[in-house]
N, C-alpha and C positions, 0 to 999 in steps of 0.2 A: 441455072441460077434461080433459088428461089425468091419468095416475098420480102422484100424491103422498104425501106419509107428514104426518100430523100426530108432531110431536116434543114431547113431554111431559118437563120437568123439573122439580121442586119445582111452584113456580108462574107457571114459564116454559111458554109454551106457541107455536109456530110452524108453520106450513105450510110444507114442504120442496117444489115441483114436480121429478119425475123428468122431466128433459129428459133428460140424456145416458143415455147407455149402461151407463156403468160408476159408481157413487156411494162413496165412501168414506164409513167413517161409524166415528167416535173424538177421541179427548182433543187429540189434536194441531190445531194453528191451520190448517194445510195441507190437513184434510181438507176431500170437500164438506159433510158435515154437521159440525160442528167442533163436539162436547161437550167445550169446554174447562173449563165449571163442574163435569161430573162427575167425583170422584175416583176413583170404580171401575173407569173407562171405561181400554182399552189404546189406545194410541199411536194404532195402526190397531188398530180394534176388529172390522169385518165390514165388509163389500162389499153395493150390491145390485147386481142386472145384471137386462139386460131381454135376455130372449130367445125367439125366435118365439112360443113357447105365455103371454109373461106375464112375471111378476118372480120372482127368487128372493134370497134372504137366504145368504151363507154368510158366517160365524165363522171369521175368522182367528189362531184362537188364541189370544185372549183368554185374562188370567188369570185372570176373574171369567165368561168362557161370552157364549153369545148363548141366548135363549128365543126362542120363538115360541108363542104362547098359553099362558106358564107350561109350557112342557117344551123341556131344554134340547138343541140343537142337535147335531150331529157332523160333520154334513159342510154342505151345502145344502140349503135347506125353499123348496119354490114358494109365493109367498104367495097369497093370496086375500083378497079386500073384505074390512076389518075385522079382519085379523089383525094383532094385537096383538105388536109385536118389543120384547125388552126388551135393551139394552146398558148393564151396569151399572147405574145408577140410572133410566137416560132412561127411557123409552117411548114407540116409535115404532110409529105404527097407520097399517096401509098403506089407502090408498083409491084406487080405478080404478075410477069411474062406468062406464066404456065393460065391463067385466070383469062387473060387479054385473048388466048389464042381461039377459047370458044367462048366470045362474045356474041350477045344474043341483043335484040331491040328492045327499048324498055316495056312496050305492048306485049312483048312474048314472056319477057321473063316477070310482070307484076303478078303479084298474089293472086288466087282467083279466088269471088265473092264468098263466103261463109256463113253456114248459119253458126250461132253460138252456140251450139250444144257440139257442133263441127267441129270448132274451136277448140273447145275445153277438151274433147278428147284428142287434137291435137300436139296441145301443151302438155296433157299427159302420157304422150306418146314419146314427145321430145324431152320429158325432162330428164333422163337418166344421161342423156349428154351432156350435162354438165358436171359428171363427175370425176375428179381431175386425176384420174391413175390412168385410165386410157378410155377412149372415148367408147364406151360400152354400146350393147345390142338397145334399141327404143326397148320402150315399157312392153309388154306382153298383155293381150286382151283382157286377161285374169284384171293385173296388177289395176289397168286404166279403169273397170267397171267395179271395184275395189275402193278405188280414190273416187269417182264420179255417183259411185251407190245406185249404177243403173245395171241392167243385163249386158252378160257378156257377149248373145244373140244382137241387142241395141249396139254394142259395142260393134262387133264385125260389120252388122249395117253401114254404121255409121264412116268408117274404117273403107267400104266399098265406094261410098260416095265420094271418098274421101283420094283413091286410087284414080276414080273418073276425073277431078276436077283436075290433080295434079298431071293427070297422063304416065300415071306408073301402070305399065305392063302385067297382063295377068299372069304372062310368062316368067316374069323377073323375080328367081329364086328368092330372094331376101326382101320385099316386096315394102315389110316395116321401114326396114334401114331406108330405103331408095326413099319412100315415103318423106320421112323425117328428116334428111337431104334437103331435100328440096323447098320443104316448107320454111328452112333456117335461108337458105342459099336464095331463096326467092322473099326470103322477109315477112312471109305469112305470121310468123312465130318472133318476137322478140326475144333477148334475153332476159328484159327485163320482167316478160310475164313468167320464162320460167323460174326465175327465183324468187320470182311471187309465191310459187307453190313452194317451197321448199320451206319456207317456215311454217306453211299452216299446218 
């Protein structure tokens, strides 16, 4: 069984399964999860999306917010077994038995420290996963020192320190993907900064 959300209302209660990709979730009849009993709830209220490292929550400007374990939202929050999403009145608790099984300590799984030039070639690493036909190969050295207007020598540097911090393997054939994994899955990387890039 894969990922689904239990949806809590008054003394409504349902199991939602995450097949697709993308979930809408609000007041209107047309969404996938359709809170049309809650009054709080906006039209389109938040999105989930599944992308390589897992699910993530984001709030689409809702009048009333989106939470995620009682603290409220701004951009995109990666969920995790048991976190607890509140839109308007509902309560939606996400569950992924396949996620629970290699759970890790939050000390092992937080981001590790970065410098910002680290960063920026991070998020140009990861932004080709967001493109919604299938979740494509990371950027290519070319592409990131392209978008960054540094060397693509800066580029690998950067890329190598970039493999220590995460603990990706020098041996690990696909070394970008696993990279880029990890930095979504471990939260280094928001969505929201990569669709920052996508418009400039």
């Amino acid at each position: 069984m894969g990922a689904q959300v239990e949806v809590m209302f008054g003394v409504q209660s349902w199991r939602f399964p995450l097949q697709a990709d993308r979930i809408t979730v609000g007041k209107a009849a047309e969404n996938d999860i359709s809170l049309t009993d809650d009054p709080t709830a906006s039209h389109l209220h938040a999105i989930l999306e599944r992308f390589p490292a897992g699910w993530c929550v984001t709030d689409l400007g809702s009048s009333n917010g989106t939470s995620v374990n009682g603290e409220r939202i701004w951009s995109s929050r990666r969920l995790r077994p048991g976190d607890e999403i509140r839109v308007g009145q509902t309560r939606l608790i996400f569950r992924d038995p396949l996620a629970a099984l290699g759970t890790q300590t939050e000390a092992e799984d937080a981001p590790p420290s970065l410098t910002g030039r680290e960063r920026d070639v991070l998020v140009a690493l990861c932004r080709p996963l967001l493109d919604r036909d299938m979740f494509t190969e990371p950027a290519s050295t070319r592409t990131i020192a392209d978008e960054l207007i540094i060397t693509q020598a800066a580029v690998k540097q950067h890329l190598i320190n970039l493999y220590d911090k995460f603990g990706v393997p020098a041996t690990d054939s696909n070394r970008r993907a696993r990279l880029a994994n990890e930095a979504l899955r471990r939260g280094a990387v928001s969505l929201a900064e990569l669709r920052a890039g996508e418009s400039q």
